[in-house]
C-alpha positions in Angstrom: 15.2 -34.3 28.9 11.8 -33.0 29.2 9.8 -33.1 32.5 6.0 -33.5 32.2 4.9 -30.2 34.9 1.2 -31.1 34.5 -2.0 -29.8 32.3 -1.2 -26.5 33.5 2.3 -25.3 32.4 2.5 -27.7 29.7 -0.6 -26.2 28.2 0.5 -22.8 28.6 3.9 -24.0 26.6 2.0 -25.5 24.1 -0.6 -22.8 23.5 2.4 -19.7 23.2 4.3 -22.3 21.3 7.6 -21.2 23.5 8.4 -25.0 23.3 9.2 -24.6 19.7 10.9 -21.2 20.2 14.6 -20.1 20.6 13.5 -19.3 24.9 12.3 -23.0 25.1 16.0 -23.1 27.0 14.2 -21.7 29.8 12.2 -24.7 29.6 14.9 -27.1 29.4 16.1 -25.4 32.3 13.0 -25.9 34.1 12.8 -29.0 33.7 16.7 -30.1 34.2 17.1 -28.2 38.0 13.3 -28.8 38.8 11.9 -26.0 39.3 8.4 -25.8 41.1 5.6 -25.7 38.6 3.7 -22.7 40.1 7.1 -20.8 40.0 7.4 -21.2 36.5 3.5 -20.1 35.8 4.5 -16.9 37.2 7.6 -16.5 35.3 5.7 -17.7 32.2 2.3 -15.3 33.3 5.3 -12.2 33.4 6.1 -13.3 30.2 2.9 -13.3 28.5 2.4 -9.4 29.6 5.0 -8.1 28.0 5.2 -6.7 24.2 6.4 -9.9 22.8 3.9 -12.1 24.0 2.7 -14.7 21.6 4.7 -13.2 19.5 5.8 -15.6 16.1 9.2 -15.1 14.4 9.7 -13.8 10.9 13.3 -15.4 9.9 13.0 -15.0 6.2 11.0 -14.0 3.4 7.6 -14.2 3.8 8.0 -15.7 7.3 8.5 -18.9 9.2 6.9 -21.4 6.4 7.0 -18.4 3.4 3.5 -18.1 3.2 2.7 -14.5 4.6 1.4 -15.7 7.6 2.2 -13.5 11.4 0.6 -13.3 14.5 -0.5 -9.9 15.7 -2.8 -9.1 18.7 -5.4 -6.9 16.9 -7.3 -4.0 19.4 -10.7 -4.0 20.4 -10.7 -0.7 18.1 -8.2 0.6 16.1 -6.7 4.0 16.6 -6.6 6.7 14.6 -2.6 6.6 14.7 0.1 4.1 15.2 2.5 4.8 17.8 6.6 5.0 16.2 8.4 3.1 19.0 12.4 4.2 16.8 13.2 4.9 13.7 16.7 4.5 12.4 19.1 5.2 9.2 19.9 1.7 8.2 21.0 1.6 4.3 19.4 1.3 0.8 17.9 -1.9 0.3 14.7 -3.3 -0.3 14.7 -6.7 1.5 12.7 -7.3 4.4 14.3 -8.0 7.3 14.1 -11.3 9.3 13.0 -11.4 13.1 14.0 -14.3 15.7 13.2 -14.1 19.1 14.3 -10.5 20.4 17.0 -10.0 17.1 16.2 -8.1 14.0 18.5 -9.2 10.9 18.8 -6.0 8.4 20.7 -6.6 4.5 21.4 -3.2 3.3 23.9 -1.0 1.1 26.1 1.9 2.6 29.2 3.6 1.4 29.6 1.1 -0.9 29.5 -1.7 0.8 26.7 -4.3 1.4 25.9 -4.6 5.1 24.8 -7.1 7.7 23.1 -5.6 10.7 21.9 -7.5 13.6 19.6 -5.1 16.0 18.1 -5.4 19.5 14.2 -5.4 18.0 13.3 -3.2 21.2 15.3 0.0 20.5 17.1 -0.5 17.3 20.6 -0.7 18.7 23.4 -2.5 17.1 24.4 -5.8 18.3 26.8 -6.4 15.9 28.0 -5.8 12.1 29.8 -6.5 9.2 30.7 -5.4 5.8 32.2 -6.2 2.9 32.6 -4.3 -0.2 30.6 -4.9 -3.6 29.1 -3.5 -6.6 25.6 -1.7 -6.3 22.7 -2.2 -8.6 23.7 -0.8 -12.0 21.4 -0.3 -15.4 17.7 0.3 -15.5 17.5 -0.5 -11.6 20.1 1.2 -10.4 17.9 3.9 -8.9 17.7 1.2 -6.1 21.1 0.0 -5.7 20.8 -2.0 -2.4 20.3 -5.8 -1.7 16.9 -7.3 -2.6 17.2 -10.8 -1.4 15.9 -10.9 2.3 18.0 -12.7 5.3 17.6 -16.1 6.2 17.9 -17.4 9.7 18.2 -21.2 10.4 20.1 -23.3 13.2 21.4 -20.4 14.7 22.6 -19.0 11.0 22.1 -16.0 9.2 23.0 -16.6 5.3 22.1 -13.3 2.8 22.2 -13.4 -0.7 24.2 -9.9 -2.2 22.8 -8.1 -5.3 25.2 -9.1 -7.4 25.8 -12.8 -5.8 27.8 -12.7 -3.2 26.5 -15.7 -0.5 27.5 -14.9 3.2 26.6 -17.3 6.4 26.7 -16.0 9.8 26.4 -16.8 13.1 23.2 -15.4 13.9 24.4 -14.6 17.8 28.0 -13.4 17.3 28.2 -11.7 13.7 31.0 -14.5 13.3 31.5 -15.1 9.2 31.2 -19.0 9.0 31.9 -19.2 4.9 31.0 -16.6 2.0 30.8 -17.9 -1.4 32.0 -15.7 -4.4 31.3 -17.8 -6.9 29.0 -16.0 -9.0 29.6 -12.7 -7.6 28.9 -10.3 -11.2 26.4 -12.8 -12.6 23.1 -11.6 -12.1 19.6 -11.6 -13.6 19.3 -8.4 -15.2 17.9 -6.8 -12.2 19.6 -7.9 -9.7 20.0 -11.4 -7.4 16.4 -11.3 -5.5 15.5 -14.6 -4.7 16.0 -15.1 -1.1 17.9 -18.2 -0.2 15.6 -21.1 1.2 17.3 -23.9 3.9 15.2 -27.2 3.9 17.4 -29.5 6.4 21.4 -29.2 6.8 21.6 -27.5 2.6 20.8 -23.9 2.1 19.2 -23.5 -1.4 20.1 -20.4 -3.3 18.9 -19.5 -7.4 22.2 -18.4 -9.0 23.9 -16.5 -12.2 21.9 -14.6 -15.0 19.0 -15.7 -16.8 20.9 -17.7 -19.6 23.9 -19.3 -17.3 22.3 -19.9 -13.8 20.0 -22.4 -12.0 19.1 -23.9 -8.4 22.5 -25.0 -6.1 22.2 -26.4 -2.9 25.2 -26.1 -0.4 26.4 -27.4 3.1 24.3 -24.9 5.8 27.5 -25.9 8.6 30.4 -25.1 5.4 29.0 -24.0 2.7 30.3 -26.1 0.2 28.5 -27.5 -2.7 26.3 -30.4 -2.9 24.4 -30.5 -5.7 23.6 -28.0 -9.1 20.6 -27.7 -11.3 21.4 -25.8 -14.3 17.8 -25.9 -15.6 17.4 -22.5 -16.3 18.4 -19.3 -15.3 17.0 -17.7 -12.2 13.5 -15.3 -12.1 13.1 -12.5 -9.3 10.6 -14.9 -6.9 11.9 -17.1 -4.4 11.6 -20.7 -3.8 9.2 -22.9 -1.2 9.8 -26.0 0.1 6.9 -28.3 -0.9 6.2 -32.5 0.2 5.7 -34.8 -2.6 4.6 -38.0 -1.5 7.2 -39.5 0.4 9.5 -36.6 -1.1 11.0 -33.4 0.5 11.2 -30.9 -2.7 11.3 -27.5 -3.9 9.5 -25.6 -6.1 10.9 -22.6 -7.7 10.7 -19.9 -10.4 12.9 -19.8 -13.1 13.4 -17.9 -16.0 11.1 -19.7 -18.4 9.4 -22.3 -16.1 8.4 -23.4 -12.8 10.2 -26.3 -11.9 10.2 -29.3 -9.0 13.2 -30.3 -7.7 14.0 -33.1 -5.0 15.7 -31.3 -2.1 18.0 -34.3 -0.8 19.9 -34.2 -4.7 18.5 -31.9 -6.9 16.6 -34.2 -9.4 14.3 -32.8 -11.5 11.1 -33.7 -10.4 8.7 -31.4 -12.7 8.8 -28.4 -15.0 6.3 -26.7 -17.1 7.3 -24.3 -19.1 5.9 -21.0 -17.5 6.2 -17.1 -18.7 5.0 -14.2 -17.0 5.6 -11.1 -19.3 9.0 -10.0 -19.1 10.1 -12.2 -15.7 8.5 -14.4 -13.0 8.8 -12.6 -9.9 6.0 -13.5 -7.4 7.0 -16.4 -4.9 5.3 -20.0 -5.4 2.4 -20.6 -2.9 2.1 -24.2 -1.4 -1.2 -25.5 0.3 -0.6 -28.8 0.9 -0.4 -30.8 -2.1 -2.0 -27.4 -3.9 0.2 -25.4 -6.2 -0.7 -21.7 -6.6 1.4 -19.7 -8.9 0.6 -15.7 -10.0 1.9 -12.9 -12.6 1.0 -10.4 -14.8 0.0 -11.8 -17.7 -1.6 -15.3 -16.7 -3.6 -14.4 -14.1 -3.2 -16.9 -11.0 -3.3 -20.8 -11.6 -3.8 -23.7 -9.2 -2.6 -27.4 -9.6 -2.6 -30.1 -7.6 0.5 -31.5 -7.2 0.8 -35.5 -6.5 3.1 -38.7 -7.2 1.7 -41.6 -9.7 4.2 -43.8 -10.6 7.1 -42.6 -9.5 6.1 -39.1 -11.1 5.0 -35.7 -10.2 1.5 -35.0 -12.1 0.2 -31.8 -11.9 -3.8 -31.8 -12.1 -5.3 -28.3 -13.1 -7.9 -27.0 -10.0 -8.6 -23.7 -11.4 -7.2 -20.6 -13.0 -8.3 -16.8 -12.9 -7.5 -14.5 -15.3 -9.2 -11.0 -13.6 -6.3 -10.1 -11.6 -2.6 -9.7 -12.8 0.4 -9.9 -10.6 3.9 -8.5 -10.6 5.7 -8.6 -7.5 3.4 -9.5 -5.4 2.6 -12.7 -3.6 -0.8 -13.6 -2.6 -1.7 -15.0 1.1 -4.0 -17.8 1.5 -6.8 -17.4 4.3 -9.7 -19.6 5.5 -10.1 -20.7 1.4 -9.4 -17.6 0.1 -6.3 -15.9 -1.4 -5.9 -12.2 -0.8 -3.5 -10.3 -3.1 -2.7 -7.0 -4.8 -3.1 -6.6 -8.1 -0.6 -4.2 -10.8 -3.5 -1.8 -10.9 -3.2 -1.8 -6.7 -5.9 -3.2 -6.3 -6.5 -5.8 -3.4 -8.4 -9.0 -4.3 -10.1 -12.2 -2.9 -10.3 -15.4 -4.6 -12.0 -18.3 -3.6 -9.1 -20.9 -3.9 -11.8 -23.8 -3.8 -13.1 -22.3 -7.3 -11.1 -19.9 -8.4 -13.5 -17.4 -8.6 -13.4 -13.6 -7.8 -15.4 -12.7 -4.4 -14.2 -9.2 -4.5 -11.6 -6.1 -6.1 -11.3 -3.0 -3.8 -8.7 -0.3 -4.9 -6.2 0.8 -2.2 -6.0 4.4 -1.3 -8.0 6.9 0.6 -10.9 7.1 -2.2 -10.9 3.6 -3.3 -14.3 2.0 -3.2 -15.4 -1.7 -3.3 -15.6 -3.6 -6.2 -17.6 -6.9 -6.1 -17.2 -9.7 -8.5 -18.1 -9.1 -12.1 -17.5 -5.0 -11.8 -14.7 -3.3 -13.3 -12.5 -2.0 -10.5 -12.2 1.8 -10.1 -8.7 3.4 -10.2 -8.5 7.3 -8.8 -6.7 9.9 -10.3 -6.4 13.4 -8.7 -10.7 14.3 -9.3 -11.4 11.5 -11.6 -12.2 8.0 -11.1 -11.5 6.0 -14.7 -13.1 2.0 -14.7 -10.2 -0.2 -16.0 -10.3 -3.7 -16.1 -7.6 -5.7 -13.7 -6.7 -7.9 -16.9 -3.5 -8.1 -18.8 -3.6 -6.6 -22.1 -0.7 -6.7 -25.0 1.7 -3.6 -25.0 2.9 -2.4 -28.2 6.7 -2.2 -26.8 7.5 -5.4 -26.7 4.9 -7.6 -27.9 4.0 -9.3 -24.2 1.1 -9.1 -22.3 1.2 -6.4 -19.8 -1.0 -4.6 -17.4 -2.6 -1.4 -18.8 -0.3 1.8 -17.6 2.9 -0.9 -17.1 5.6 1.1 -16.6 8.3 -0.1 -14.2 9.6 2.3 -11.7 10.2 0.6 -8.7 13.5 -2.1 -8.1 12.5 -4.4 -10.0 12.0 -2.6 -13.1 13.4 -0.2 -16.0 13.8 3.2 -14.7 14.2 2.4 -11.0 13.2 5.2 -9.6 10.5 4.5 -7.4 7.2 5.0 -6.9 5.2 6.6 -9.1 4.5 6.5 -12.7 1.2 5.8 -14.9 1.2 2.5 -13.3 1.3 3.4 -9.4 -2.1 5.5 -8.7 -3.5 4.8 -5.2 -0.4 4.1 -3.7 2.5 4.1 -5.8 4.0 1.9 -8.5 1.3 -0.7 -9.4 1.7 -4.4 -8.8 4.2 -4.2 -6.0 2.7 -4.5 -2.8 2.9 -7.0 0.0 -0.5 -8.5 1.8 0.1 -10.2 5.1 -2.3 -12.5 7.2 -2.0 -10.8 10.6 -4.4 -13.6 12.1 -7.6 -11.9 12.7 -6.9 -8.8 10.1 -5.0 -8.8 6.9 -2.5 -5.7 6.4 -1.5 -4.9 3.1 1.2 -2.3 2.1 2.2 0.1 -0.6 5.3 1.5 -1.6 4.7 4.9 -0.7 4.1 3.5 3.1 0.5 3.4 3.4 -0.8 0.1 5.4 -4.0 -0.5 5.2 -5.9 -2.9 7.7 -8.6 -5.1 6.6 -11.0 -7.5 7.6 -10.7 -11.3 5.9 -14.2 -12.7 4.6 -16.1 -12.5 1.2 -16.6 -8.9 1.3 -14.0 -5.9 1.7 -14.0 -3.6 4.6 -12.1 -1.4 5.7 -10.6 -1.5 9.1 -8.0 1.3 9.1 -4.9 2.9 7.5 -1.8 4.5 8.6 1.4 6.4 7.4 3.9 4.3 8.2 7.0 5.0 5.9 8.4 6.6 3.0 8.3 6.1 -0.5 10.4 3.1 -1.5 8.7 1.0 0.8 9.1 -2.4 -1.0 9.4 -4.9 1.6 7.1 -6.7 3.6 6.2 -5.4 7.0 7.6 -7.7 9.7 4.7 -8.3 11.8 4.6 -10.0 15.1 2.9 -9.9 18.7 1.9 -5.9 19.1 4.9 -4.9 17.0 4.9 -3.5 13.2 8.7 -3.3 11.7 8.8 -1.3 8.6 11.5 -1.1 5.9 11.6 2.0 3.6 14.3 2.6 0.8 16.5 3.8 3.7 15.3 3.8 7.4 14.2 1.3 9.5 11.0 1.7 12.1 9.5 -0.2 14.7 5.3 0.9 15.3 3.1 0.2 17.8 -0.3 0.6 19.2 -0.9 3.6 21.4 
């Protein structure tokens, strides 16, 4: 039962959003023993001084509502280094972690084994553990053998998704296995399981199997047992979103060959189109509302409106842009603009009202502006070489491609990080992560530069840091004054000075 304090502690609840949080116990407690109002604006006033004020979880891929969005309290002037608060040997993996309340979630690879790390997010210490043993990566990607599939944590549950299948749930607090589910353990796409399991309501929503024998299950959250199998298509390398369709809760989700709609309560299929990006769809969906925004390599980006007439999802085409191909990573929407990075690594803004280009600046230490209509500008050592952000045809295998493709990261043939013809200005091209830090945008590379940038219609530059090693493939975790980053094998939490 909830007791009305008056305008001022209500309106300092609602403001931090604690009300919403997992410490809105101390509110129920407030309210059930009646405590004074002014003694909870103190404890609430401590609270907002410390490191964590304000701060937003990130309890699965791409965050609280999968759209790249954190809050972060941005300095009056940014410094010329960040401060590293720990660092810590954690595993080989490549999936980000999650972050709920004062609890970091970690899915990584050791000895063998595929491992399940909870953390205290202020020093790094271990909380609890558990392992179980399973097959690495193996074949082109084998360079990068750990998990790729990021944690999810819902109604006190932590579920991961193995590299080769193997679904675990958790309680988030104890380390307690609730149910694991080895049903498709050894079917996996050909570069491993990377879609990162999605929980709309009491189901947990997981893309299963290979390419030609998998699809879209749903299962119990509380047992984990089955309630309902789309065998559609196989399973791509992006991860699905949770979308409203009129009066229906639904999912949208990359496949192999399409992008398809599917009603959450039972798994009907809604809508599909049929949908290729080169040799596999890896970037995440993006939902705006009733806007659809999907991205790769060799289609440029593409927004639809997504409504119900008749009983039936239409799709009505907004827009698409062809100047800027994507492989692995998923653009951010911001204030009517999406901000992404492109397989050349160069960072873009698009006007998501129009679809047209506002800007293309390259990422790296020499990279200038580009503005719309100019070719962007890759550096090489001395030389800077014009090359359009476009995907072109490759002579190896007859599908569009960006020019200088030629995988080297986890997701790709070779698997051996960074580097390549495809990665100047900050490693392997076309796998970076942009996220909307509120007032600044970060974006990061794979060899573990962050750069820091302003959002608007022009690029500029608000700083950069070394903030990892190479194999830096997943996101940073950002949230209040904190900065947790994930290399191939460490973990590190940054600060400002």
């Amino acid at each position: 039962m909830r007791r009305e304090f008056g305008p001022n502690v209500d309106n300092l609840f609602e403001r931090t959003g604690w009300a919403s949080q997992p410490w809105n116990l101390f509110y129920s407690e407030v309210a059930m023993f009646r405590v004074s109002p002014w003694i909870a604006v103190v404890v609430l006033q401590a609270l907002a001084a410390s490191p964590c004020a304000f701060a937003q979880d990130w309890p699965q891929w791409r965050g609280a509502n999968r759209d790249g969005k954190a809050t972060f309290e941005a300095p009056a002037e940014w410094p010329k280094e960040l401060v590293q608060k720990w660092k810590i040997a954690i595993g080989d993996g490549v999936a980000t972690p999650a972050l709920v309340g004062d609890r970091l979630y970690v899915f990584t690879r050791q000895d063998g084994n595929e491992v399940v790390r909870c953390l205290n997010a202020a020093d790094g210490s271990e909380v609890w553990a558990d392992k179980y043993e399973a097959e690495g990566v193996r074949g082109a990607a084998g360079g990068f053998s750990g998990p790729r599939a990021s944690p999810t944590v819902a109604g006190g549950k932590v579920i991961t998704f193995g590299s080769q299948g193997t679904l675990s749930c958790y309680d988030a607090a104890s380390g307690k296995v609730l149910w694991r589910n080895t049903q498709h353990v050894g079917k996996a796409p050909r570069f491993a399981t990377s879609s990162s399991p999605l929980v709309v309501g009491a189901l947990c929503i997981v893309q299963f199997g290979t390419e030609r024998d998998g699809g879209v299950a749903a299962l119990d959250l509380a047992s984990g047992d089955e309630k309902w199998k789309w065998t559609g298509d196989g399973p791509a390398y992006g991860s699905p979103v949770a979308i409203q369709v009129g009066e229906t809760a639904a999912i949208v989700a990359p496949t192999d060959k399409n992008m398809v709609i599917l009603a959450a309560a039972d798994g009907k299929e809604l809508w599909k189109i049929g949908y290729e990006q080169g040799r596999y769809n890896a970037a995440t969906p993006i939902v705006d509302g009733t806007t659809l925004i999907y991205a790769g390599p060799t289609r440029g980006s593409t927004a639809q409106k997504i409504e119900m007439q008749g009983g039936a999802v239409e799709a009505k085409p907004l827009w698409t842009n062809s100047e800027h191909s994507v492989q692995f990573n998923t653009p951010v929407l911001k204030d009517g603009m999406a901000y992404g990075i492109s397989n050349l690594n160069n960072v873009f803004c698009i006007e998501t009202e129009s679809g047209k280009t506002l800007w293309s600046a390259p990422l790296g230490a020499a990279g200038t502006e580009q503005r719309s209509g100019e070719r962007p500008t890759e550096r090489r050592g001395d030389d800077a070489n014009a090359q359009q952000d476009r995907p072109r045809e490759t002579p190896r295998d007859g599908q569009r491609a960006e020019q200088g493709d030629r995988p080297r990261g986890p997701g790709g043939p070779g698997g051996r990080g960074p580097g390549g013809r495809g990665g100047r200005g900050g490693g392997r091209g076309g796998y970076g992560s942009v996220v909307d830090a509120g007032s600044v945008l970060f974006a990061l590379v794979p060899t573990g530069e962050l750069t820091v940038f302003a959002p608007g219609k022009e690029f500029k530059k608000l700083a950069s840091y070394k903030v990892g090693e190479r194999g830096t493939y997943a996101h940073p975790v950002v949230s209040g004054k904190r900065i947790f980053i994930k290399d191939q094998d460490s973990l590190a939490l940054w600060q400002m000075p």
